[in-house]
N, C-alpha and C positions, 0 to 999 in steps of 0.2 A: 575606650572600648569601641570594636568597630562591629557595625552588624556583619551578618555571615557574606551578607554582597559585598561591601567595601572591603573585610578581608580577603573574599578570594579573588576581587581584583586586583589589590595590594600584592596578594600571591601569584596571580599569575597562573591560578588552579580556578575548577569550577566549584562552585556552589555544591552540586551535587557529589562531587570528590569530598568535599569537608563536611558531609551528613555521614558520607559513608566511612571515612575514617573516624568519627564520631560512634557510629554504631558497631564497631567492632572494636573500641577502645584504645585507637591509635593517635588519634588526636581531641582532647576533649574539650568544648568552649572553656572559656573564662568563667561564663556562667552562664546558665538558660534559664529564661525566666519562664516560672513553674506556669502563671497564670495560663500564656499566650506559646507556651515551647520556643521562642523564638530565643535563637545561639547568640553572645556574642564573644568576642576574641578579643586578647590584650596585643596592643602589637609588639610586645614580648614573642610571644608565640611566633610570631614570623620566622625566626629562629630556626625554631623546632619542624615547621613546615620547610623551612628549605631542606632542612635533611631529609626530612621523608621524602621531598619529592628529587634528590641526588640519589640519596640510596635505592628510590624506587626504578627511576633512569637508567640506573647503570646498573640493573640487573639482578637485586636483591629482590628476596619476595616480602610480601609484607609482615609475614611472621619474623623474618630474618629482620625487616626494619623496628619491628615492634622489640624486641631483643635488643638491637640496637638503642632504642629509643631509651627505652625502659632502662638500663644502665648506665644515660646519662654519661656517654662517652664523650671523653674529652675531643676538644678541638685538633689537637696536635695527630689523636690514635684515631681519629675521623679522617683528618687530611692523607692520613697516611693508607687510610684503607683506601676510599675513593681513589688515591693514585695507583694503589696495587689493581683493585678494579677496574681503572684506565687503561692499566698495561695490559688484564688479561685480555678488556675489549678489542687496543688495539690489533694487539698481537692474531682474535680473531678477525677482522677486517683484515688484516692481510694477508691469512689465510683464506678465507674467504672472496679476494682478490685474485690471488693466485690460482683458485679454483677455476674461478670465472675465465680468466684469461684460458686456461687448459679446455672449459669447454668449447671457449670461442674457435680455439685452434683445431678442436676437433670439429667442429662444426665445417671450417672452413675445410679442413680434409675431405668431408665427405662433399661438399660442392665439386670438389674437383673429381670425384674420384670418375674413372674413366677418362680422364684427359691425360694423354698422356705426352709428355715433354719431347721436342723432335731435335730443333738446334739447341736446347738449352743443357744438354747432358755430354761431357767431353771426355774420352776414356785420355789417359795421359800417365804418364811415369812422375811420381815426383821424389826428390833428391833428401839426400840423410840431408839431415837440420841439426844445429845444435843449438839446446836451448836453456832460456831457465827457468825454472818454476815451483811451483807450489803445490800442494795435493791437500785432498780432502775425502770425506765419503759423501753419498746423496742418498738421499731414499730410494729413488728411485731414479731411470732417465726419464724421466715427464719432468718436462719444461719446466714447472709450477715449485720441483724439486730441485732441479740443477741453478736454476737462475739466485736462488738466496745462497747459495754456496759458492759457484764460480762468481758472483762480482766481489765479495769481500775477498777472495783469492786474490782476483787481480788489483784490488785496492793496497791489499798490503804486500804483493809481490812489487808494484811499481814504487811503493814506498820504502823497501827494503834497496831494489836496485837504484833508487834516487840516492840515500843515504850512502850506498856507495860508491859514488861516482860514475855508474854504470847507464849510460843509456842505451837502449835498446836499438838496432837498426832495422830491425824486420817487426813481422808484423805478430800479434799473438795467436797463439794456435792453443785452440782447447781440444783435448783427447778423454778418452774415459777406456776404464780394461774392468773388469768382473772382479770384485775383492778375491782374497782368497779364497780358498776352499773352507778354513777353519774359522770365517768371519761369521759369527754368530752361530745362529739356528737355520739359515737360511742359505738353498741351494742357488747360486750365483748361475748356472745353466739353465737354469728356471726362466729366466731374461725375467723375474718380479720382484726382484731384489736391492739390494742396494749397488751400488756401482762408484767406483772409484776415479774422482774427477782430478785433472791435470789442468789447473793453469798457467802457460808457458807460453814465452816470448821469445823470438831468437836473437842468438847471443852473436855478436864479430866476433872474429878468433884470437883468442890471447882475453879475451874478456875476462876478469875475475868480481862477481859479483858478494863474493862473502860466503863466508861458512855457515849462515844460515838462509840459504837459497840453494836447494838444489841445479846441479848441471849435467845436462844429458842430452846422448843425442837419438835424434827421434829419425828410425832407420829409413831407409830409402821404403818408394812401394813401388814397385815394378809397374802394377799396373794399378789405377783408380778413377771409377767414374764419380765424376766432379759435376757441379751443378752450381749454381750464383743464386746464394739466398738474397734477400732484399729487405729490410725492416727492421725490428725487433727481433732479438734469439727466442726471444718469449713466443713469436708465430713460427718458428721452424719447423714445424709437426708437417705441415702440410707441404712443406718444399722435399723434407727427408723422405715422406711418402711416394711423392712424385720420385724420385730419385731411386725408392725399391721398384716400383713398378716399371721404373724404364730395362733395368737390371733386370729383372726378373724376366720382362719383355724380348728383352736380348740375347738371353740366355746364357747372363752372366751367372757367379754365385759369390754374394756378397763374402770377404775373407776378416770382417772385426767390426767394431765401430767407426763410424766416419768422423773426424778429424775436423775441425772446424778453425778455419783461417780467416780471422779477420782483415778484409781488404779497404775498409775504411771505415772509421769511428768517430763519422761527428757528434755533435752533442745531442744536435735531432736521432733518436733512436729510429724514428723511420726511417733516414736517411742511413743508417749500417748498409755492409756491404760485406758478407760472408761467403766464403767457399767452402760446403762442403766437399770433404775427398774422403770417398769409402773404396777402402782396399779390395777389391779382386783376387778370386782366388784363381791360380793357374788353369790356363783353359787344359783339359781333356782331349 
């Protein structure tokens, strides 16, 4: 038997944690001696406190643990809850992640805002491509949304062109166009919507990468002002903004979404190197 000190340093909990699951009858001594009220614990119980305090951790309440407890669930339907628990937590941290990164980008948008880009913006024609790729929907275009959907794109687009003897010789270009009209409940015009991601590589001609990889070619643009992102795609918010604003400055008028050209992909994601290219619409 350990007094109530030795058990909860044993556990790894406080003294006053083990009164108070005590008095709401979540965990009860071994036995309290009537005279002196003083608890003590079998180190059996040890046990029983781990669970309380996993289930309490990972986000159960303690009615929910006392339920738990009180059923005397087995080992195997324990482990399997805690990992279902793991997953929802993860899954929150990295939404939660994602979030954060979207603030930072806005954040750094508005540091910049009024600067406006001089030699870094180049109006230029660029040439039909033909390419191959992959499609998906997003929730939206906020970064925090496109980024969980275009790398598993290009994860298993490079792994379909590996499999078929296809390497690529250019560089991969991500594009996005408004779902249909009929896609859900939700007006694609709106610009709040979901959006329809393309991830695509260009193909050498005569290239045959398989009938499960689309091939298409992605038309010429007469005209588009281009800008050199630098970093993470995850911080693109604030280069794309620079980018409307020089446009808008100029008194261009943007003609779709811009295009995004990767110009180099080391493994350091600060070290990326992307072009955006947003189409122009005919001057007036």
């Amino acid at each position: 038997m350990f007094t109530i000190g030795d058990f909860a340093r044993h556990g790894r909990v406080s003294a006053r944690m083990l009164r108070h699951y005590d008095a709401i009858g979540l965990l009860r001594p071994e036995h309290t001696d009537p005279r002196t009220g003083y608890r003590h614990y079998a180190a059996a119980q040890l046990a029983v406190l781990n669970r309380i305090v996993a289930l309490k951790d990972l986000g159960f309440t303690l009615d929910q643990v006392r339920r738990i407890v009180a059923d005397r669930v087995g080992t195997d339907e324990l482990r399997g809850m805690l990992m279902l628990r793991r997953a929802e937590l993860e899954a929150a941290m990295t939404a939660a992640a994602g979030r954060l990164t979207g603030v930072e980008a806005r954040l750094r948008s508005i540091e910049n805002e009024g600067r406006m880009p001089v030699d870094d913006v180049v109006v230029k024609s660029v040439p039909a491509v033909r390419v191959a790729e992959l499609t998906a929907t997003a929730r939206t275009l906020a970064p925090e949304h496109i980024g969980p959907v275009i790398g598993p794109l290009y994860d298993e687009l490079f792994g379909r062109l590996a499999a078929a003897g296809v390497r690529p010789p250019g560089p991969g270009i991500a594009y996005y166009e408004d779902p249909p009209a009929s896609f859900g409940d939700l007006d694609p015009a709106a610009g709040d919507g979901p959006v329809v991601v393309h991830a695509a590589v260009t193909l050498a001609p005569g290239s045959r990468p398989g009938p499960d990889v689309a091939v298409v070619v992605l038309p010429a643009l007469e005209r588009a002002a281009t800008i050199v992102h630098r970093g993470p795609m995850d911080n693109v918010l604030g280069t794309g903004q620079a980018l409307a604003r020089w446009i808008d400055a100029h008194g261009h008028r943007s003609a779709g979404y811009a295009r995004e050209v990767t110009l180099e992909c080391p493994e350091d994601r600060e070290l990326w190197v992307t072009e955006l290219q947003e189409p122009l619409a005919p001057a007036e």
